[in-house]
C-alpha positions in Angstrom: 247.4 151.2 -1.5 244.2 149.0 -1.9 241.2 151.7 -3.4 237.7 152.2 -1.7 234.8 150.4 -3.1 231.1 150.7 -1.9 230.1 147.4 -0.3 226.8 146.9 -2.1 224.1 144.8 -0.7 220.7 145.1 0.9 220.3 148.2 3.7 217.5 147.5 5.2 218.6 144.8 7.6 217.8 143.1 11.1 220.3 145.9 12.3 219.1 148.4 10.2 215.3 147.7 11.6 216.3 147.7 15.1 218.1 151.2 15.0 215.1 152.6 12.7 213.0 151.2 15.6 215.0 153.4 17.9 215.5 156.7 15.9 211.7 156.6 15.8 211.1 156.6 19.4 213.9 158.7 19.7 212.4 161.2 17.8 208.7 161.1 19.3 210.7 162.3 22.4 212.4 165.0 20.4 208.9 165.8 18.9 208.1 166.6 22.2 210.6 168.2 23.7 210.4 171.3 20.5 206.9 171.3 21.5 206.6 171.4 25.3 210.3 172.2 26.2 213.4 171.0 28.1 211.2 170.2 31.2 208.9 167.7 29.7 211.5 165.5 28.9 214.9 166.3 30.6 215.6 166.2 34.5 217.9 169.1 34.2 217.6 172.4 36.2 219.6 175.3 37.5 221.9 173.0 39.2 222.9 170.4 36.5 222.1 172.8 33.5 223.4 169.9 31.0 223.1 166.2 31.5 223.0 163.4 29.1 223.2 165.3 25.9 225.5 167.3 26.4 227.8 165.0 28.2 227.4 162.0 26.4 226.3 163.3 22.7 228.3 166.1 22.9 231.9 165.6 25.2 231.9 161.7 24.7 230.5 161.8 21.7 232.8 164.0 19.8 235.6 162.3 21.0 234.6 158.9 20.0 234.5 160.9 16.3 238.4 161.2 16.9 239.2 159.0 14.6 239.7 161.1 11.8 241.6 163.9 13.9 244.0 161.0 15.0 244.5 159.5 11.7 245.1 163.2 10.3 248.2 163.6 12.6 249.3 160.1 12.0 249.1 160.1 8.2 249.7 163.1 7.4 251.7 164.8 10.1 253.7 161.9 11.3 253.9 160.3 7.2 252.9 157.1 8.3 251.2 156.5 4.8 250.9 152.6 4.9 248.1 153.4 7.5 246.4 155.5 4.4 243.5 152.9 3.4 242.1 153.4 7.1 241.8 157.0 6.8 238.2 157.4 4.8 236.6 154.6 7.6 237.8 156.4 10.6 236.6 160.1 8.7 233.5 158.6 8.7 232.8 158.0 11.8 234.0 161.5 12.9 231.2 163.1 10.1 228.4 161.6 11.8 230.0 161.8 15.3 230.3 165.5 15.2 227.0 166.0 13.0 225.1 164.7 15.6 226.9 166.3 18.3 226.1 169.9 16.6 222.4 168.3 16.7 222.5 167.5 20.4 223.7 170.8 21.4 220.8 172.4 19.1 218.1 170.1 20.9 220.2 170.7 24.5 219.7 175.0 24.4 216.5 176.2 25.6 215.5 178.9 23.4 216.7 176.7 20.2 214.9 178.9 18.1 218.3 181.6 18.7 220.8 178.7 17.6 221.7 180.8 14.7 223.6 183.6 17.1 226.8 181.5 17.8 227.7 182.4 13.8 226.9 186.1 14.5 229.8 187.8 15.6 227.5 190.5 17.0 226.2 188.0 19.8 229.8 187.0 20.6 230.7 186.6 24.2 234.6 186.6 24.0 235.0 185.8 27.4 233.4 182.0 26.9 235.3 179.3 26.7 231.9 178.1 25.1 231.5 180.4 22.5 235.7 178.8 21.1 234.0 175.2 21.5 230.5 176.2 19.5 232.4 178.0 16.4 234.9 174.9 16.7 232.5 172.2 16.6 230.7 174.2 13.8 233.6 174.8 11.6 235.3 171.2 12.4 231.7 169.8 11.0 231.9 171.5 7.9 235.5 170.6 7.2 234.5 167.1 7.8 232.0 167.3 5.4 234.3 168.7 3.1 237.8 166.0 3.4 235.1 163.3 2.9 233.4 164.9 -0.1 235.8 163.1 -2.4 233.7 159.6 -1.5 230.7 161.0 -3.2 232.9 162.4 -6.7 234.0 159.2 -7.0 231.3 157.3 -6.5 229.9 158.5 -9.8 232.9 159.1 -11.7 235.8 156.8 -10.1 238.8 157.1 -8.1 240.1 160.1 -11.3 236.9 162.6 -9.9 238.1 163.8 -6.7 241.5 164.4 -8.2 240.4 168.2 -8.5 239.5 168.4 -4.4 242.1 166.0 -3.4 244.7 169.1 -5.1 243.0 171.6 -1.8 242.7 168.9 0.6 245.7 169.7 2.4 244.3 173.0 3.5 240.9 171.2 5.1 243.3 168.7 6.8 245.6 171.4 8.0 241.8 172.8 10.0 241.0 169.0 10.5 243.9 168.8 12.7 244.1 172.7 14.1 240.3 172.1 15.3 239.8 169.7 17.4 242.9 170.8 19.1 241.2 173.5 20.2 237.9 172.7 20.9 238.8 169.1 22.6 241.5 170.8 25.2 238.9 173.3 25.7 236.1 170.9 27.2 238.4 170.4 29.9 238.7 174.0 30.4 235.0 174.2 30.5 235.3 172.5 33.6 238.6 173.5 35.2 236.3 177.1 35.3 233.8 175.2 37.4 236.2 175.3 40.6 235.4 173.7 43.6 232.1 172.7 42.4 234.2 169.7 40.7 235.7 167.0 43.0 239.4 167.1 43.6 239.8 163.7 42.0 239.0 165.9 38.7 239.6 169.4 39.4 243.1 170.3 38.0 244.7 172.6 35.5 245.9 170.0 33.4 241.9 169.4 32.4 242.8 170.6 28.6 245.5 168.5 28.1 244.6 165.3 29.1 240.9 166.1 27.8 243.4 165.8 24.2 245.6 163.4 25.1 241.7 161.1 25.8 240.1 162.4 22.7 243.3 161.1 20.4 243.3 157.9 22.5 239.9 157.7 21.7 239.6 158.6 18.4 242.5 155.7 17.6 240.7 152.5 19.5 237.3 153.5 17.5 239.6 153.2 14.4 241.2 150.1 15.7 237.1 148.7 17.2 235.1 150.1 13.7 237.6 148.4 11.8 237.3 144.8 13.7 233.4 145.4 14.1 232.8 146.2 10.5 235.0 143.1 9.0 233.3 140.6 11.7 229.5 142.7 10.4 229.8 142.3 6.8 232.2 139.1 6.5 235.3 140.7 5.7 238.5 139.8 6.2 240.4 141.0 9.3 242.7 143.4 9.0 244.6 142.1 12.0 248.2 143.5 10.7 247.5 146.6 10.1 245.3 146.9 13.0 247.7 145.6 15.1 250.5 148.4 14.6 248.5 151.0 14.7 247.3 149.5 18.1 250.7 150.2 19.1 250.2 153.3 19.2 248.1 153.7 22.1 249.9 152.7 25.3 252.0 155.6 24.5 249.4 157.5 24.9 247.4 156.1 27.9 250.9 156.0 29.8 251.2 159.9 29.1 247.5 160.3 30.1 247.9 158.1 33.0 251.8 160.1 34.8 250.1 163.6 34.6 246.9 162.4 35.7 248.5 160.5 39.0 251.0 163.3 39.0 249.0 166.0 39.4 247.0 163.7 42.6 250.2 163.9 44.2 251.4 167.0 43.5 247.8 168.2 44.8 247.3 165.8 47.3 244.0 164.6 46.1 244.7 161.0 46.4 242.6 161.2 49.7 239.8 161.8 48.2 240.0 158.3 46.1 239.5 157.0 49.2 236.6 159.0 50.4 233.6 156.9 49.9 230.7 157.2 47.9 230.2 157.3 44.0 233.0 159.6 42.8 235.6 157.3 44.7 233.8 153.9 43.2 234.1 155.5 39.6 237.5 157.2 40.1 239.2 153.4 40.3 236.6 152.2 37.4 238.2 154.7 35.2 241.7 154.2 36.0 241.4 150.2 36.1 239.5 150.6 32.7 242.9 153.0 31.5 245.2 150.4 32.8 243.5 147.4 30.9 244.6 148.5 27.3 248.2 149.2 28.7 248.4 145.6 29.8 246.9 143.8 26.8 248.8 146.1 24.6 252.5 146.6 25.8 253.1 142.8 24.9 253.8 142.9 21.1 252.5 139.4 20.7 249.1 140.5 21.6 248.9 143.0 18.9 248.5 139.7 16.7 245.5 138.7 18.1 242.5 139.8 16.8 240.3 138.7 20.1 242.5 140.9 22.5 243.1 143.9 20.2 239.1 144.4 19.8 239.0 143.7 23.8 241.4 146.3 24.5 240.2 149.2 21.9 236.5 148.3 23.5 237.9 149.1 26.9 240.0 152.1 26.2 236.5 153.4 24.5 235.0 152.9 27.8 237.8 154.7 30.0 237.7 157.4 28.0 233.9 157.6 28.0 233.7 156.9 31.9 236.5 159.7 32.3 234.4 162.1 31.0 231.0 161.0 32.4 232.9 161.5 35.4 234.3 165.0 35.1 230.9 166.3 33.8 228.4 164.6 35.9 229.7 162.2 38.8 232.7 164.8 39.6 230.6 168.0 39.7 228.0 168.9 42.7 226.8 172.6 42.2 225.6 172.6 45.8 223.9 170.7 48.7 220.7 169.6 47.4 221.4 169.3 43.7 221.1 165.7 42.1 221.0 164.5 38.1 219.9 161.3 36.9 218.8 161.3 32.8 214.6 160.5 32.7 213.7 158.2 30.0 213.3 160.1 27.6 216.8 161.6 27.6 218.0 158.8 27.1 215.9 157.5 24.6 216.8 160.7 22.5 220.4 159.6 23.0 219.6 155.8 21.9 217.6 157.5 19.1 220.8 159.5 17.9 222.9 156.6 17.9 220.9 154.7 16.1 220.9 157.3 13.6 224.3 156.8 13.4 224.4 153.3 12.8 222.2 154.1 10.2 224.1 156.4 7.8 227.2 154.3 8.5 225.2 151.3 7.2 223.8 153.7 4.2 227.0 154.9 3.6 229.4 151.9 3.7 226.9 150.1 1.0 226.6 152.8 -1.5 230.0 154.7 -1.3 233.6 153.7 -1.1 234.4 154.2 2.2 236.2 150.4 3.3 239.3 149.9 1.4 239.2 146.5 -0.2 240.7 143.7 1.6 244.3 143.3 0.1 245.0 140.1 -1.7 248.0 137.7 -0.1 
């Protein structure tokens, strides 16, 4: 098993600029929006009470930071050890992807100032499916934290310092898995609550589970895209092997995602409605034909070799996952005649702005702690 070593090197880079240049806009917006409130920036209202940032910062968002949940089960539930060096990359990406998640939701509520009431148990609603996903999110971010903690013992004191925390782990991976079990399934029962106000082409029962089956799909093509991106970034070699078997792993998974999906169409006779006209039907086969792409590239064992065609595929079963629940959340749901949602500007600059904030402790990060495994010699 090949250790963790910071990458060293110069942080302030072209890339580095450009998403400081963003975070900086991004937070003039935020300035005012604390100042001014939701309406000075945001294009929601009664009818579409969240929009970008919940849906995309929030739903997408902590689903792209899968990759540590999936890598949990796979390592340590399903002992596939060998893919152990990939473990502290993917944990990254889930710290900052539900870090800033938790942030969005903080700059999505209107009276931010009462944020502090979803830890008091005096304020709980036990009815809301809302209130499980907030004290989720919450305690899933500090366990995050927590399983990566050992990358900052041992940047001062070697891999022998976190030999004291690695002895608990097991208990914060034991929550690391339990969590976003919860909390993922859950976003699709935000939604299956929503009732006819969501289109039939969404609208089913089996919201939770394939909301679970996408965040694990998700969370295991950001593993397999980080890992391909980050070699390509910082001239590394590619760690096309390894890569390419846990690939493997995912046209399982999109095939499972993909029978109770069209299953439950026919079973409910939706499929009409994928024939309908308009923007659900367009987006209904842009999701499904970006589901089917990984399948394709994937099933063929041959193309797991490739390094082109695995980042291709992990890149597009990103976006069906994405696209799925863009669609749920925002194309799928109509509150009533007369109710529209488009992001302004500054939404989405706020979004851009948190991404880039993203890039940027991943940059910070990578360089000063050991979070990339080194490459293993031939």
């Amino acid at each position: 098993m090949s250790e963790s070593k910071p990458l060293g090197g110069k942080i302030f880079t072209r890339a580095f600029a450009v998403a400081f240049l963003f975070a900086l806009i991004g937070g003039w917006f935020l300035i005012q929006r604390f100042a001014q409130g939701l309406g000075a920036v945001s294009n929601m209202s009664d009818g579409f009470p969240w929009g970008l940032w919940i849906t995309y910062d929030v739903v997408i968002g902590t689903a792209l930071g899968c990759g540590g949940f999936a890598m949990a089960i796979l390592v340590y539930i399903l002992n596939k050890g060998e893919y152990h060096p990939l473990v502290r990359s993917a944990l990254l990406t889930s710290v900052f992807g539900y870090s800033l998640a938790a942030f969005s939701v903080f700059i999505d509520i209107g009276r931010y100032w009462n944020f502090h009431h979803v830890l008091l148990p005096q304020y709980w609603n036990f009815s809301s499916v809302l209130l499980e996903v907030a004290l989720c999110i919450a305690l899933y971010v500090a366990v995050l934290w927590i399983e990566f903690s050992p990358a900052f013992l041992e940047k001062g004191g070697g891999p022998q310092a976190s030999k004291g925390v690695n002895r608990i782990m097991f208990i914060f991976i034991a929550f690391g898995v339990l969590l976003p079990t919860m909390h993922q399934s859950s976003l699709g029962t935000l939604m299956v609550i929503s009732g006819y106000k969501l289109s039939p082409l969404w609208q089913t029962p089996f919201l939770p589970l394939l909301f679970l089956i996408s965040a694990v799909a998700m969370g295991f093509a950001l593993t397999v895209f980080e890992s391909f991106v980050s070699s390509l970034a910082f001239g590394r070699p590619l760690e096309t092997k390894m890569i390419g078997k846990l690939a493997g792993v995912i046209p399982g998974l999109l095939i499972a995602f993909l029978v109770v999906r069209w299953g439950d169409l026919a079973f409910r006779g939706a499929f009409g409605a994928a024939f309908g006209g308009g923007w659900p039907m367009i987006m209904f086969w842009v999701e499904n034909i970006l589901f089917i792409l990984p399948v394709v590239m994937l099933l063929p064992r041959p193309n797991r070799e490739k390094a082109g065609t695995l980042c291709l595929a992990a890149f597009w079963m990103v976006m069906a996952g994405a696209v799925y629940r863009f669609n749920v959340f925002l194309v799928g749901f109509s509150p009533a005649p007369g109710w529209s949602y488009f992001p302004a500007a500054p939404e989405i600059f706020v979004t851009l702005g948190i991404v880039s904030v993203e890039v940027m402790g991943y940059l910070i990060f990578v360089r000063a702690l050991p979070v990339l495994p080194e490459p293993e010699r031939a």
